[in-house]
LOLODREN-134592 format. One line per field, with one value per residue (C-alpha): residue number from 1; x, y, z. Coordinates in nm, 3 decimals, m for minus. Layout:
BEGIN
resi: [NUM  ...] .
x: [X  ...] .
y: [Y  ...] .
z: [Z  ...] .
END
This chain:
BEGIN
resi: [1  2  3  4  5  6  7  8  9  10  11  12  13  14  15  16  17  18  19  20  21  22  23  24  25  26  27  28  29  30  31  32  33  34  35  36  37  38  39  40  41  42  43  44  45  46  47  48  49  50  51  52  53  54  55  56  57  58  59  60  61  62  63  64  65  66  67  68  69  70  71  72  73  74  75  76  77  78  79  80  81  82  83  84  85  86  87  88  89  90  91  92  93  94  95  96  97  98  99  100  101  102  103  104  105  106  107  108  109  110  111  112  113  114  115  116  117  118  119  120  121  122  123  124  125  126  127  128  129  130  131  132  133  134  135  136  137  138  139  140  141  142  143  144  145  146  147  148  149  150  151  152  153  154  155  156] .
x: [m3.370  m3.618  m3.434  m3.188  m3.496  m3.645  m3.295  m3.218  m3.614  m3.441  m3.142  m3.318  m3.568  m3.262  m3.022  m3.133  m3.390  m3.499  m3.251  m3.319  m3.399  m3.119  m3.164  m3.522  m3.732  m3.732  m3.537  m3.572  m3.216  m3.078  m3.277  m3.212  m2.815  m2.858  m2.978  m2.737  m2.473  m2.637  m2.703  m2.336  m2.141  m2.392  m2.456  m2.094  m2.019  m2.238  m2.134  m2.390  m2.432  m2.681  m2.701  m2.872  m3.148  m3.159  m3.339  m3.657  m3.903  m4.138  m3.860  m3.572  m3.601  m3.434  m3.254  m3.202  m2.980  m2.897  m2.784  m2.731  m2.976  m3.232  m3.332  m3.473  m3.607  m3.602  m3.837  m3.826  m4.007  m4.082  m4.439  m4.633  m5.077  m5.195  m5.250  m4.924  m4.815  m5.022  m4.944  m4.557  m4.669  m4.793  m4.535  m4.301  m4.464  m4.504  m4.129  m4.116  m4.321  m4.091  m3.778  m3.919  m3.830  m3.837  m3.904  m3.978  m3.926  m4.117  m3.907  m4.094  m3.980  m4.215  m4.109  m4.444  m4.446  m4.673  m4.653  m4.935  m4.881  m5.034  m5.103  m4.744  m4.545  m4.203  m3.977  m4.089  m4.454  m4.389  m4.547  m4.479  m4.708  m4.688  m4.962  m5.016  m5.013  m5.107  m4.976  m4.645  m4.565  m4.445  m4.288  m4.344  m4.186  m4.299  m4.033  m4.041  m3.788  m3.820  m3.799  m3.809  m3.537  m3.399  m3.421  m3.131  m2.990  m2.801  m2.482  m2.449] .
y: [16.935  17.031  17.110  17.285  17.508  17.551  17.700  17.893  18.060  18.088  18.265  18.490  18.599  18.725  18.812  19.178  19.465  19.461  19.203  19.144  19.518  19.675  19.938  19.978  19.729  19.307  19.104  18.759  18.669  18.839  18.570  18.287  18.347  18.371  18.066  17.893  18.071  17.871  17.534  17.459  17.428  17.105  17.007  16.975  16.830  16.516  16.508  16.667  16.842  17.173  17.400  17.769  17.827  17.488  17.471  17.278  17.252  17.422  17.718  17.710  17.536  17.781  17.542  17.184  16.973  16.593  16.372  15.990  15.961  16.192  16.526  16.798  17.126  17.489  17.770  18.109  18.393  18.728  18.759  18.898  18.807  18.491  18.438  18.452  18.234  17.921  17.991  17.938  17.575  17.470  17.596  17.397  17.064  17.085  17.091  16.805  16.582  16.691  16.582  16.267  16.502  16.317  16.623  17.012  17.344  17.655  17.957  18.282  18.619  18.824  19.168  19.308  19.534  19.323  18.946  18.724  18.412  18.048  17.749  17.716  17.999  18.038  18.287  18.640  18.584  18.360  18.031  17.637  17.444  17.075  16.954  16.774  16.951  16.740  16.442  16.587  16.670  17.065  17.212  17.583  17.827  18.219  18.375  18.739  19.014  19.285  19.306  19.575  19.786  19.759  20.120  20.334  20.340  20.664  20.612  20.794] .
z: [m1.397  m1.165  m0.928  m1.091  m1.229  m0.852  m0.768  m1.087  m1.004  m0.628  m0.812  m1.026  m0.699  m0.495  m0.768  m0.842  m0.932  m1.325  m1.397  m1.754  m1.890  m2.144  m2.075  m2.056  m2.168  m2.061  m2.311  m2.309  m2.481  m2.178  m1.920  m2.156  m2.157  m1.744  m1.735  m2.010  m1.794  m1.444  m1.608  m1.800  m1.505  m1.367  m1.771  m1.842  m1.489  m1.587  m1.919  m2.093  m2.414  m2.373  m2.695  m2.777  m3.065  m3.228  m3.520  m3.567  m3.841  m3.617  m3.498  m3.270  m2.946  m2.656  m2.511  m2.581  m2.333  m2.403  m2.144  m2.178  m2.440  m2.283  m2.456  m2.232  m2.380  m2.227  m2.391  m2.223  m2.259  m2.153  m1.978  m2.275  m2.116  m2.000  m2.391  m2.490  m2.178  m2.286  m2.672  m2.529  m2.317  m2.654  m2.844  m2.612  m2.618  m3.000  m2.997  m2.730  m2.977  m3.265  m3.076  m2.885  m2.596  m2.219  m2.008  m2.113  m1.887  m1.955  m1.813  m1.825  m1.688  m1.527  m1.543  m1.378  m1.115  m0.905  m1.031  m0.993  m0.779  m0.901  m0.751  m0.603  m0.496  m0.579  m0.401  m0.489  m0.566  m0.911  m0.931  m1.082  m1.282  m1.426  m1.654  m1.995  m2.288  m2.657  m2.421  m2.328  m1.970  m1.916  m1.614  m1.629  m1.407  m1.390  m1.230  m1.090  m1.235  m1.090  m0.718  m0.433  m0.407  m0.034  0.123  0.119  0.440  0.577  0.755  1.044] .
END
């Protein structure tokens, strides 16, 4: 999963300016079906089972993939503060507890004009993070959106 994450946040970093804004502001349903869309090919190609908005008695978990007996949980998000960034890390490993979960991503868009970079860079200034939450392990990604426009060039 991790590396399917690294390249999805590879993906995302090339793939285009404002990428998840209909037609103005970020929606998160919008990055969340991207990445359904870039992870069924590889889940279905190993025989997995990945399924939207699953209902928990704590809320719906994003994304919930199982694979020979494993579960592994997606939340994504929309960069909302730092606040609401760690409120989602908890969020996710409260679900991971819930579901006896084995590993848990944290995808969050970051549709500011100048993203912040953490401790390690992704493509596009983002950054990835692994730590312990409530004694669950979370992988969180923070993955730019909105990119440079390359100049227009004139033809001659």
């Amino acid at each position: 999963m991790e590396r399917l994450l690294d390249n999805f946040s590879d993906f995302v970093a090339r793939a285009g300016f404002r990428i998840l804004q209909v037609p103005d502001t970020p929606q998160e349903f919008i990055g969340q079906h991207l990445l359904f869309a870039y992870l069924d090919q590889f889940v279905e190609s190993v025989a997995g089972m990945m399924y939207m908005e699953v209902p928990t008695g704590r809320g719906r978990i994003d994304l919930l993939i199982l694979h020979k007996g494993r579960k592994y949980i997606v939340e994504t998000k929309i960069w909302g503060g730092d606040r609401h960034y760690q409120a989602g890390k908890k969020q996710l490993a409260a679900y991971m507890k819930l579901e006896t979960a084995s590993e848990g991503y944290y995808v969050v868009f970051d549709h500011r004009e100048i993203p912040e970079s953490g401790s390690l860079p992704v493509p596009g200034n983002g950054r990835i993070e692994t730590e312990t939450i409530d004694g669950v392990t979370v992988r969180s990604y923070v993955i730019p959106v909105v990119q440079e426009r390359p100049s227009n060039q004139r033809s001659s």
